[in-house]
C-alpha positions as CSV (number, residue, x, y, z in Angstrom):
1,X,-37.7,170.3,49.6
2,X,-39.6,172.6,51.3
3,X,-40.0,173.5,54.7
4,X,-44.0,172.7,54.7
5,X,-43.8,169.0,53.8
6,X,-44.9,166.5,55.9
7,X,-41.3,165.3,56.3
8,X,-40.2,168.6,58.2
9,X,-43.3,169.0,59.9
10,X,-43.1,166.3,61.4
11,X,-39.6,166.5,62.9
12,X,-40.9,170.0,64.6
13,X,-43.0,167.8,66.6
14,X,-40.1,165.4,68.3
15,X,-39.0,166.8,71.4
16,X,-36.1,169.5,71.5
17,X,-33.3,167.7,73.5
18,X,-32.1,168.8,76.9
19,X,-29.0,170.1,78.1
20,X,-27.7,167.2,79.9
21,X,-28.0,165.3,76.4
22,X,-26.3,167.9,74.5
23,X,-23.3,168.1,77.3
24,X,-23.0,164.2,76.8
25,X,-23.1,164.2,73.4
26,X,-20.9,167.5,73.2
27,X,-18.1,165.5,75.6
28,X,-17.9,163.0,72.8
29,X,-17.3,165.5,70.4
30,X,-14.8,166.9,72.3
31,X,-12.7,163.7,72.3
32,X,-12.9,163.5,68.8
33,X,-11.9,167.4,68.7
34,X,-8.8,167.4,71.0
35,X,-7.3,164.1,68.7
36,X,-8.1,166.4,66.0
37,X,-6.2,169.4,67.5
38,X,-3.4,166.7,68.7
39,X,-2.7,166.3,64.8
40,X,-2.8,169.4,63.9
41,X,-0.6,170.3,66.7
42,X,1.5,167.5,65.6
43,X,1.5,169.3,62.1
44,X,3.1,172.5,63.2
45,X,5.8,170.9,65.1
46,X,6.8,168.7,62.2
47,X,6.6,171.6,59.7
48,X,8.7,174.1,62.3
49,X,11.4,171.1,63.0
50,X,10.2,170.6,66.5
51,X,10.7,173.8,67.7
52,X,7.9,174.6,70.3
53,X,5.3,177.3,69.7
54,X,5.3,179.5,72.7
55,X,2.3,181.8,73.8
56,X,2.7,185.5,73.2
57,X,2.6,187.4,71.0
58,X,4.6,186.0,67.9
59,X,2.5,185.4,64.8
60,X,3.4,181.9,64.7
61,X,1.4,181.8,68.4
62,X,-2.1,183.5,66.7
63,X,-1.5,181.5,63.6
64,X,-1.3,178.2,65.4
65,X,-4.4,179.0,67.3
66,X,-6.4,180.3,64.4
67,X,-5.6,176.8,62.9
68,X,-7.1,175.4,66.0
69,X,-10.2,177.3,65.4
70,X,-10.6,176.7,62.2
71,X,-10.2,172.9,62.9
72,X,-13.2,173.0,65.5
73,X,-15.1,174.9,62.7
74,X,-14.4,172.9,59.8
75,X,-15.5,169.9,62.4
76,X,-18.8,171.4,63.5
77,X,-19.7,173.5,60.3
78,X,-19.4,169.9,58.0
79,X,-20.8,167.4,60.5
80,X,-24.0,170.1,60.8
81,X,-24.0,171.1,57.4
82,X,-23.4,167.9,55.7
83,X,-25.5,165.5,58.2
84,X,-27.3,167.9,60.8
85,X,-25.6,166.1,63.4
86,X,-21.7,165.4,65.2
87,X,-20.6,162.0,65.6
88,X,-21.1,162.8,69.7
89,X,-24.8,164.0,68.4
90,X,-25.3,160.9,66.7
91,X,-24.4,158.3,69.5
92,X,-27.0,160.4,71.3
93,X,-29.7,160.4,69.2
94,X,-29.7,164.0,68.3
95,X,-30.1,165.6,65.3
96,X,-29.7,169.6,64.1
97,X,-32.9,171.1,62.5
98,X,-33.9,174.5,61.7
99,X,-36.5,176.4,63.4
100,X,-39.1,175.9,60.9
101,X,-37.9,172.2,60.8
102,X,-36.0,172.4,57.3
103,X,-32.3,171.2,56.7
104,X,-29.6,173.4,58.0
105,X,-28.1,174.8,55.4
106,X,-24.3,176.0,55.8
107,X,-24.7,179.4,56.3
108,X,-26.7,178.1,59.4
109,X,-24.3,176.0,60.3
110,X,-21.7,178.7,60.2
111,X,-23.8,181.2,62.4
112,X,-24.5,178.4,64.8
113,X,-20.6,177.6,65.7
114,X,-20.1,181.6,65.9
115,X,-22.7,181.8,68.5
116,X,-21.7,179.2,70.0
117,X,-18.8,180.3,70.7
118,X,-20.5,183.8,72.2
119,X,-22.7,181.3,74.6
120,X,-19.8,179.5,76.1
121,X,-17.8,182.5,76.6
122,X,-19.5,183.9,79.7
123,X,-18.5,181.0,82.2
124,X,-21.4,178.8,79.9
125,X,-24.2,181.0,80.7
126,X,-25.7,180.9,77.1
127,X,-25.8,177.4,77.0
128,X,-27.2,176.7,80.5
129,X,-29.6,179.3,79.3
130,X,-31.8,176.5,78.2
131,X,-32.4,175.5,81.7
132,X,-34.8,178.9,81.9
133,X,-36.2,179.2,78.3
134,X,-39.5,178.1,77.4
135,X,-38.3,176.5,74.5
136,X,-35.2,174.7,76.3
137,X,-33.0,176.5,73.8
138,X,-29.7,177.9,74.2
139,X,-28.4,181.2,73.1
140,X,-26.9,179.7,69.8
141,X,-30.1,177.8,69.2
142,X,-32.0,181.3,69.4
143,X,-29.4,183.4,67.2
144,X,-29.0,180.8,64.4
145,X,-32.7,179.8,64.2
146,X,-32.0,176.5,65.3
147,X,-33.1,173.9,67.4
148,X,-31.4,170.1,68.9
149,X,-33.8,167.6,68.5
150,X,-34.5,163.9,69.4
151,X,-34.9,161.5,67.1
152,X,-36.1,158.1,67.9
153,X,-34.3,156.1,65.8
């Protein structure tokens, strides 16, 4: 479909969501995240007989959390790419669009998680970013061309 159909056009013109609305719905998500990284969690101690994995510098440590990772971006990357929205997103009302109001595709998706990690990094300052730009969009809204919108049903 393209971008110029009436369909997309006319979700560019729902209003972008604000950042109290994307914390709410991103605190939902982050419940479903941390069960998530409980079972996975739950995974490595069963597969290493329930020995504990200790921070440093083994490579058992940076594997574990590089499954963790990929966890939150398999989580993120499907719900967005699949659905344009989270399961926190979608109690909220909020749905994932591009710029030009077209699906996301995964590639998207993919850049979106990536920068979002670069905008919580810095004590949250690229996501409370919003607060000040004129388009109420946060640093990972900007770098993956995207935008959090609300729908109305």
């Amino acid at each position: 479909m393209a971008s110029n159909t009436p369909t997309h056009q006319g979700l560019l013109e729902l209003p972008t969501a604000g950042l109290l609305r994307r914390l709410a719905a991103g605190f939902y998500d982050a419940l479903v995240l941390l069960a998530l990284w409980m079972i996975t969690t739950v995974l490595w101690l069963l597969a290493r007989h329930g020995e504990a994995i200790t921070p440093g510098g083994s490579p058992v440590y940076h594997c574990y959390q590089i499954s963790l990772l990929l966890v939150a971006f398999v989580f993120f990357v499907g719900f967005w790419g699949r659905a344009g929205r989270t399961l926190g997103m979608q109690a909220w009302r909020l749905h994932l669009i591009r710029a030009d109001g077209g699906r996301l595709r995964w590639r998207d998706a993919a850049v979106r998680f990536l920068a979002a990690l670069a905008a919580w990094l810095p004590l949250g300052v690229g996501v409370f970013w919003s607060l000040v730009d004129r388009d109420h969009l946060a640093w990972h809204d900007r770098l993956s061309g995207t935008r959090v919108i609300i729908k109305r049903h």
